[in-house]
C-alpha positions, 0 to 999 in steps of 0.5 A, a space after each residue: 702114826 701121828 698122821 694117821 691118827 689125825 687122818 682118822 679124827 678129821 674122818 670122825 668129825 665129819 658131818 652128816 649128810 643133809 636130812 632129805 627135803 621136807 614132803 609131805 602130801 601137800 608139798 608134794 602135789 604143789 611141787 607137782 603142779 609146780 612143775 608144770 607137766 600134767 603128767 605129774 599133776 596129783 589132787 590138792 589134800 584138803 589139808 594144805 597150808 601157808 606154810 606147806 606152800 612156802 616150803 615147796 615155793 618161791 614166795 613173791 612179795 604180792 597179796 590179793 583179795 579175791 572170791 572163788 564159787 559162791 563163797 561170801 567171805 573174800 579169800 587171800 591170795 598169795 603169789 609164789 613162783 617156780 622155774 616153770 611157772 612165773 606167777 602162781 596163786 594160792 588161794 585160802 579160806 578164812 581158816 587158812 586151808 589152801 583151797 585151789 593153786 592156779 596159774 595163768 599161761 602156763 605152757 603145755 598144751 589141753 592134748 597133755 592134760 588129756 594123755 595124762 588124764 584123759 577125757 574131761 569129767 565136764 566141760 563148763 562155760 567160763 567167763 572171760 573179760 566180760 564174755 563167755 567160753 563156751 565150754 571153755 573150763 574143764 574138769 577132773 574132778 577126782 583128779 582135782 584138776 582144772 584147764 581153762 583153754 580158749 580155742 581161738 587162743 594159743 596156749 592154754 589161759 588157765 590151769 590148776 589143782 584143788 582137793 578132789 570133789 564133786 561137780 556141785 561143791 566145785 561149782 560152790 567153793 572152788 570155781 574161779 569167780 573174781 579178784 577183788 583188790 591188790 596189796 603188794 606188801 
C-alpha cells in the first residue's frame, strides 16, 4: 500500500511536457529560408526583428555596415547561420525592422526555385566584382524572393527573402547595393 502510494506521488509530481517552440510569422519565414529548400521559402512580414531572428538562428559574433537600393542611412548587418546555411545576413533598417535575409552560396540550384515558384517576375542586371550580369538577379516579387545566378558559374551566388513589393520599392529599399565596413564584436 505504501509503495503504491508513493508510486502514485512521483507520478503526480511529474513535470509538464515543454511549451511548443516559440513561431510566429517571422520566425516562421526565417526558419524557411533557413532551410535552404526553395520549396519552403515564405515572404518576410514587414514586421521582423532582431529578436525574431535570434530566436529562430544561430547568431555569429559579426556586424557589418552595409547600404541596400537607394537608401541614404547605412544599415547593420548581423550574421546568423543554420545547418544549411553557414553565413546569413539579416539586414535592418535604422528602426530596427528586418528588411531582406540573404545568404551567399547556398546550395540548390535556379531549376529548384522555379519548380517552386515558377517563372521569375523579372530578370535585372546585377553588379558583380566590378562587372555586370546580365539579367543575373531575379525576382519574385509577391513571393518575396531573390536569386542572383551567374550562368558561367556552378551554383547559385546569391539567395534571399524580403516582404513582398513591387518591382519600383524593390529597386529602392531592398536591392543589394553594398557592404561598407566589418565590426567583429
Amino acid at each position: 500500500m505504501i509503495r503504491a502510494g508513493f508510486v502514485l506521488a512521483l507520478a503526480s509530481c511529474s513535470h509538464p511536457p515543454s511549451p511548443p517552440m516559440h513561431t510566429n510569422d517571422c520566425t516562421a519565414a526565417i526558419t524557411a529560408f533557413a532551410s535552404a529548400d526553395p520549396a519552403r521559402f515564405r515572404p518576410l512580414p514587414a514586421s521582423c526583428t532582431l529578436a525574431d531572428v535570434q530566436h529562430a538562428l544561430r547568431q555569429l559574433d559579426t556586424t557589418t555596415r552595409g547600404t541596400l537600393a537607394h537608401r541614404n542611412d547605412p544599415m547593420t548587418i548581423h550574421w546568423f547561420a543554420s545547418e544549411q546555411l553557414p553565413e546569413i545576413h539579416a539586414w535592418f533598417d535604422p528602426s530596427g525592422h528586418l528588411v531582406l535575409l540573404d545568404a551567399d552560396r547556398p546550395p540548390g540550384t535556379l531549376e529548384a526555385f522555379t519548380k517552386a515558384f515558377g517563372p521569375p517576375d523579372h530578370r535585372l542586371d546585377y553588379p558583380w566584382h566590378a562587372t555586370t550580369i546580365e539579367k543575373g538577379e531575379l525576382l519574385w516579387l509577391a513571393r518575396g524572393v531573390v536569386v542572383i545566378q551567374k550562368p558561367e558559374v556552378a551554383g547559385l551566388l546569391r539567395a534571399g527573402i524580403f516582404a513582398p513589393t513591387t518591382l519600383e520599392a524593390y529597386q529602392q529599399n531592398v536591392q543589394f547595393a553594398d557592404v561598407e565596413t566589418v565590426d567583429n564584436g
